[in-house]
C-alpha positions, 0 to 999 in steps of 0.5 A: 424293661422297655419304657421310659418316662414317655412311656411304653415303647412299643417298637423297641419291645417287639424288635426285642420280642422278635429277636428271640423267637425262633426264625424258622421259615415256612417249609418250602424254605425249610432251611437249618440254623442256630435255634439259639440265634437271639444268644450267640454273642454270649460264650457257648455255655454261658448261652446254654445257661441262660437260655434254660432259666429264662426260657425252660429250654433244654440245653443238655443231655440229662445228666443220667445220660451222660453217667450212661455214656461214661458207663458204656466207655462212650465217654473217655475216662481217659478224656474226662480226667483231662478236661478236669486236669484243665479246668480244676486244680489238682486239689479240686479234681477229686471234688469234681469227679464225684460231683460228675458220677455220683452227687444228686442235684434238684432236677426241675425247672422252673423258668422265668418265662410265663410267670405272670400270665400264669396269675390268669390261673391262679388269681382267675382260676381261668385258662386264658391259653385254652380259651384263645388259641384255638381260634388265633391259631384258625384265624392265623392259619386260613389268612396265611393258607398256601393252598389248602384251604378250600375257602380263603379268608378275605384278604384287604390290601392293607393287612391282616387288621384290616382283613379281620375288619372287614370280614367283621363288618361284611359277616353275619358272626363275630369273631368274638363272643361280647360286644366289647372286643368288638368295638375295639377291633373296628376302632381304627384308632386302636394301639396295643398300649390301649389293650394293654391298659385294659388287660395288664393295666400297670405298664412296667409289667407290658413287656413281660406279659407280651413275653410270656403271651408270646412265648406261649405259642413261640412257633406261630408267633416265630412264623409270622415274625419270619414272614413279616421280614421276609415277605418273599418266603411266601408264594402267595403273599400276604401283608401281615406283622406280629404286632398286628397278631399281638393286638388280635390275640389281646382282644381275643383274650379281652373277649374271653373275660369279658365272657367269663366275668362281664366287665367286672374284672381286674387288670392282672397288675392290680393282682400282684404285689412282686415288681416285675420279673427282669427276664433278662437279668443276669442269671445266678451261678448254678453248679448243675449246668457247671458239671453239665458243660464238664460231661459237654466237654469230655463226650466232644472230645472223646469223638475229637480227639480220635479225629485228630488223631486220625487227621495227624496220621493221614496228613502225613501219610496219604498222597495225592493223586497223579493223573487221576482217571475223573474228576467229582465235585460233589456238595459239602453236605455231610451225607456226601462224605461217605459215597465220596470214600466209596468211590475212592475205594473202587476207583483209587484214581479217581479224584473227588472234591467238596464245595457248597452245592449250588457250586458258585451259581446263583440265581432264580429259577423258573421251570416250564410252566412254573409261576414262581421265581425259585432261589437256587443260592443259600439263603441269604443271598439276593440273586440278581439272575434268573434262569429259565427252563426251555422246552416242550411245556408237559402236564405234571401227572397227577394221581385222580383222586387228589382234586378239588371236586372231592371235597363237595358234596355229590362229586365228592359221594361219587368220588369216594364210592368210586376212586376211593376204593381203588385208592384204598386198594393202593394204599394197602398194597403200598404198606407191601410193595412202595412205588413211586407215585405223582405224589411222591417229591423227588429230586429228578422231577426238579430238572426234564433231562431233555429241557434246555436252560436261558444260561447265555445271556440275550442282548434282545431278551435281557431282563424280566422283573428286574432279573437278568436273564442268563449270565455273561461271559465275563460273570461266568467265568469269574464263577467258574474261577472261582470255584476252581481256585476254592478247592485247588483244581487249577490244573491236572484236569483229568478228561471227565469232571462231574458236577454231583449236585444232591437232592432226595426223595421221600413220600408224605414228608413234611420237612422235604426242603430240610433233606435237599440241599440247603446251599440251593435253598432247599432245592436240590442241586440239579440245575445248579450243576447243569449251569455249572457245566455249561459254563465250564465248557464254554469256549469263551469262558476257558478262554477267559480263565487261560488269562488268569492262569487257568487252562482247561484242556479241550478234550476235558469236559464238565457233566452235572449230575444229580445224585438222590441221597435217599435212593443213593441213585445218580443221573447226568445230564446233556450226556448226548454232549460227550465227546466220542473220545471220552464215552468209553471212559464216561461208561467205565465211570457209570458202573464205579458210580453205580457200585459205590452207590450199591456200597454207600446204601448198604452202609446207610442200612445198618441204621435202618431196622426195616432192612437186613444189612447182611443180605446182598448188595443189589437186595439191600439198595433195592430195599433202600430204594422202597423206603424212600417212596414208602408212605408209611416210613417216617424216616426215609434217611437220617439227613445230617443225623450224627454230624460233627465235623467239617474238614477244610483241606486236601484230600490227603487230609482225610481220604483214609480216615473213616469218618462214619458220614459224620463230616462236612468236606470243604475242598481247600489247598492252602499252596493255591490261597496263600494268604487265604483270601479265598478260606474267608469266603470259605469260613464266612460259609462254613460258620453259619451253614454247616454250623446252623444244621449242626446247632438244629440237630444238637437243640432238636435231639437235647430238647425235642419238645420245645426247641424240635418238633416232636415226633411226626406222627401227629403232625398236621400240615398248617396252611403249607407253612409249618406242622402242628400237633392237630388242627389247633396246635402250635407250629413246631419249630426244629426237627421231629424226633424220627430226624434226630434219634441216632444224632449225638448232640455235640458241637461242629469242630472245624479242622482247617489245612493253613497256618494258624495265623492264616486261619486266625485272620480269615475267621477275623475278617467278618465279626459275624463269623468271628462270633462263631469261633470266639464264642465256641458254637463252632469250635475250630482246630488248624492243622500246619499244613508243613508239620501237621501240627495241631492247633486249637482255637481257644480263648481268642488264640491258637494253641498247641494240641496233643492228641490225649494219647499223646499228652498222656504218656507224656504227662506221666513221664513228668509227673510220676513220682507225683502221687497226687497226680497218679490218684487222678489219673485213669486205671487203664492208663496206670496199668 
């Protein structure tokens, strides 16, 4: 508990508060991460634990789920028997292979959080969550409203307080129904302690009441938490902190007794005779979730280890490539894997790449007649450039029926006895026949084709809002550098390299910003690849970089690009600046795009059971094509649905591996870093990207109802900042359940092309990186870029790795004439 002999102290209880609610941002930020943040200094399941007796979460498949997987050989016997060969000695390996098929085990939960609120109920027989959250909720939504609002809560310079208290003291109606909250809201000497007293009354129970108020509603109380540290994530600000919300919601809940029982009521301590619950004491040993992390263990590696061993086969067999016919840099995104091996297929020259998607470049954005900075970096950087679109100012075409006049009353009448039918009309024929419509957010509207961009810095326009405009040649160069030395392209440059940025499209989708590219923000990749290409081609640049060891020829030239994951279609931009010598070879790389584009949305189709895979390739895009525009399709792609991997290294690595869309691809060559200066900068990346989209679709997909979002279906759009069950629900964290069906909930395993000690050092470098590893949220495995053999990271060290085929035979060449061994071992595998 947070209190000394001074007291209750409030501040050090609402950091502690604010550590664990989840820090999902508003969504036009919608950006992955660790739902489980607040534990990550534990050990992977030591977390998972935890977390699910203090806070009720999920944090496994069910155990029937995994006896399912066992039955239907999605877990490897082979693979099973060796996880309890390293976990349990062979005396107890019998014991435990029971345990895991066969013993029953008390399934409920009954968690920490909500215990003593629950008194309210039980001593009260009152239901104070239902009586209260529907006006916070109201309030919450219309002061932080983005735009949809037709009437704007009045907003006071000084904060939500201080707006609540003038729309109090300026308003016909309360917000509260007695007299008493009343009083207090307008005192302007109010402290949370002072309601507290009132409502809880004993102050070494206050921590644990604002616990478990808070963790009653953990997605608006999350929301607001996020806005109050980064204020920015709004485009209409608002001052708000959720020790504001906390002294509204007890007063509201103040009112809602002194409603139901007049001043003559009790505070809920003088109620209770237990001491207070220690939500974070340490949590008892539990068999269950011991034989849970084995059935963890034995499903990620059945899918390991058939990697592995790919990855050991191709190392040592697949070649470079010699004079290859064009260059690609596509995202790391794992939705890239599979059109990069498309490509490659119909193309056996051509060389592809992986690096994160704003490709080095970061910055604000600002369209033609936006308002708003846009970040176009990851997240957590602080951009210190801006670069602005120039050109002839459009109008955004609109769709006629969506204006503000339909909401009063005679224009709105007309509006509906008029454009409503039409739009009725179209929405019927668009249940047949989807078309892309103004309403529809797509990617190539991000970036005019025929817009130029501020990338040259102006000695006479330097800065606005304190933003440098445009890049100098020296900055960009060492951007240019770089990403160049990142993934081993310092030489061999083939006459077209193609800067492949990604986004997608979709229409009525709320988590749009979670299916662009999450190293932009959520933004798709247009303009950073369109940077990207123009610096590379400046002729200062190149002369920069020919210092520093790296010639670009004169007659190679940089194109960005765009491709559209959900449509699988790709446009180019400033093609009007391709050499003569080079169109020819620029058109002959289009039809290999385009065929491999064809190829790729068939590949994807096989998931979606709107569309028949076995019909042609032009029908099955085509098809593919609708779904992403169609108002009615709650999927319009899986996203990072089934990821796993990430793959650090050459091509030779994995270019004849069929990974099934499953990993992330960082380019690497360990010959061009030897001392891995540049893996740091790559793993420091890795880490927390790649494994916080993993971490949200593993927790989504184990616990869909209180660590995702649940299914689409009912969500309602909340002020333009999160989704809500309705119009009185909370706001849903994590991802709605049509994201993460096919998803198979295992951890990322990072498999990395450097010696060992090399890896060991990058990873050590950040303590913020090092925890992913050490901890096992991200496991790690190092392939000797000389040997190819494997080594795994456990324990805080490098270990030998033997594909279990491997192991197998060997051990059984050791141990056969041992019976005790022979009786643990697999039938397949005796026979």
């Amino acid at each position: 508990m947070k209190h000394t002999k001074l007291g209750f102290e409030e501040q050090s209880v609402l950091h502690h508060l604010t550590h664990y609610l989840p820090a999902q941002a508003p969504l036009k930020d919608f950006v992955h991460h660790n739902t489980l943040h607040a534990f990550q200094d534990r050990k992977f399941f030591t977390a998972l634990h935890e977390s699910a007796e203090i806070f009720g979460y999920k944090t496994y498949m069910s155990l029937s789920e995994f006896r399912n997987k066992y039955s239907e050989k999605e877990i490897s016997s082979s693979i099973l028997h060796q996880v309890l060969f390293k976990k349990k000695s062979l005396n107890e390996q019998k014991i435990w292979l029971d345990k895991l098929l066969n013993k029953e085990y008390d399934l409920s939960s009954n968690p920490r959080i909500g215990k003593l609120r629950s008194h309210w109920k039980v001593e009260y027989k009152i239901n104070l969550d239902k009586l209260v959250h529907s006006s916070l909720f109201r309030v919450l939504c219309s002061y932080l409203d983005q735009g949809i609002a037709i009437w704007s809560l009045p907003l006071h310079e000084d904060g939500f307080l201080a707006s609540l208290r003038q729309l109090e003291k300026t308003s016909y109606v309360s917000l509260f129904k007695q007299k008493r909250a009343k009083e207090l809201l307008l005192d302007e000497t109010l402290t949370m302690e002072k309601l507290l007293h009132i409502l809880v009354g004993d102050e070494k129970y206050f921590e644990e009441y604002l616990f478990d108020q808070q963790f009653a509603h953990p997605g608006w109380s999350g929301m607001i938490a996020a806005i109050e540290n980064q204020p920015e994530s709004l485009l209409d600000r608002r001052k708000i902190s959720l020790k504001e919300v906390i002294l509204f919601e007890l007063l509201l809940e103040i009112d809602a007794l002194d409603g139901e029982f007049g001043l003559n009521w009790a505070p809920i301590s003088h109620l209770i005779t237990q001491a207070p619950i220690k939500l974070f004491a340490e949590v008892k040993y539990d068999e269950l979730y011991e034989v849970l992390s084995l059935w963890q263990q034995a499903f990620e590696w059945t899918l390991y280890d058939q990697v592995l061993l790919g990855v050991k086969a191709t190392a040592s067999t697949t070649k470079p490539i010699e004079n290859p016919s064009f260059q690609a840099l596509f995202c790391i995104d794992d939705r890239e894997c599979s059109i990069r091996r498309h490509v490659e297929k119909q193309d056996a020259h051509a060389e592809t790449f992986g690096t994160p998607g704003h490709f080095n470049v970061e910055f604000f954005y600002q369209p033609i007649d936006g308002k708003f900075y846009t970040k176009l970096c990851p997240a957590p950087v602080t951009p210190k450039f801006l670069i602005k679109e120039i050109g002839v100012s459009k109008k955004r075409e609109t769709d006629i029926q969506y204006n503000k006049y339909s909401h009063s009353l005679i224009p709105g009448w007309i509006i509906s006895q008029t454009l409503g039918f039409s739009s009725a009309l179209r929405l019927f024929l668009n249940i047949f026949k989807p078309t892309m419509t103004p309403a529809t957010s797509s990617s190539f509207r991000h970036l005019d084709k025929k817009s130029t961009l501020s990338i040259d810095f102006d000695a006479k326009n330097p800065s606005e809002n304190d933003l440098q405009i445009g890049f100098k040649p020296e900055e960009m160069a060492q951007r240019v550098e770089g990403v160049l030395r990142s993934v081993g392209l310092i030489e061999g440059f083939s006459s077209l390299v193609y800067l492949v940025g990604h986004g997608a499209t979709s229409a009525n989708n709320t988590h749009y910003a979670g299916y662009d590219c999450g190293a932009c923000c959520g933004r798709p990749g247009s303009v950073n690849a369109k940077v990207f290409a123009y610096m590379a081609n400046d002729k200062k640049v190149r002369t920069i970089l020919e210092t520093r060891g790296i010639t670009i020829p004169e007659t190679t030239q940089f194109v960005g690009a765009l491709h559209d994951t959900t449509r699988d279609d790709i446009t180019f931009f400033d093609e009007e600046l391709i050499l003569e010598s080079n169109l020819k070879t620029h058109q002959t790389n289009i039809q290999t795009l385009n065929i491999a584009l064809d190829k790729n949305a068939k590949e994807r189709s096989r998931r979606f059971e709107s569309i028949d895979s076995n019909q042609s390739l032009e029908e099955v895009h085509e098809k593919v094509r609708r779904r992403s525009v169609s108002l009615f399709e709650p999927r319009p792609e899986l996203n990072h649905a089934t990821n796993a991997l990430c793959v650090v290294g050459r091509r030779t690595l994995s270019r004849d591996l069929f990974l099934d869309r499953r990993s992330f691809m960082n380019s690497f060559d360990y010959s061009s870093d030897p001392n891995g200066d540049y893996l740091v900068g790559i793993l420091n990346a890795v880490a927390p990207v790649c494994g916080g989209i993993n971490l949200e679709y593993y927790f989504s997909r184990v616990d869909n109802q209180k660590l995702g979002a649940g299914t689409k279906l009912p969500h309602n759009v909340m002020g333009l900042l999160g989704v809500a069950n309705g119009i009185d629900g909370d706001l849903r964290p994590g991802l709605p359940s049509q994201m993460i069906e096919v998803h198979d909930p295992v951890r990322l395993m990072v498999v990395v092309e450097h010696f060992p000690e090399i890896v060991f050092n990058a990873i050590s470098k950040s303590p913020q990186t090092y925890e992913w590893f050490k901890n096992e949220w991200v496991r790690l495995v190092a392939v000797h870029p000389e040997t190819k053999v494997l080594y795994v990271f456990e324990n805080e060290k490098f270990d030998v790795y033997e594909t279990i085929q491997d192991q197998i035979a060997k051990r059984y060449v050791e141990n056969m004439f041992d019976d005790n061994f022979k009786e643990n071992l697999p039938i397949s595998i005796l026979n």
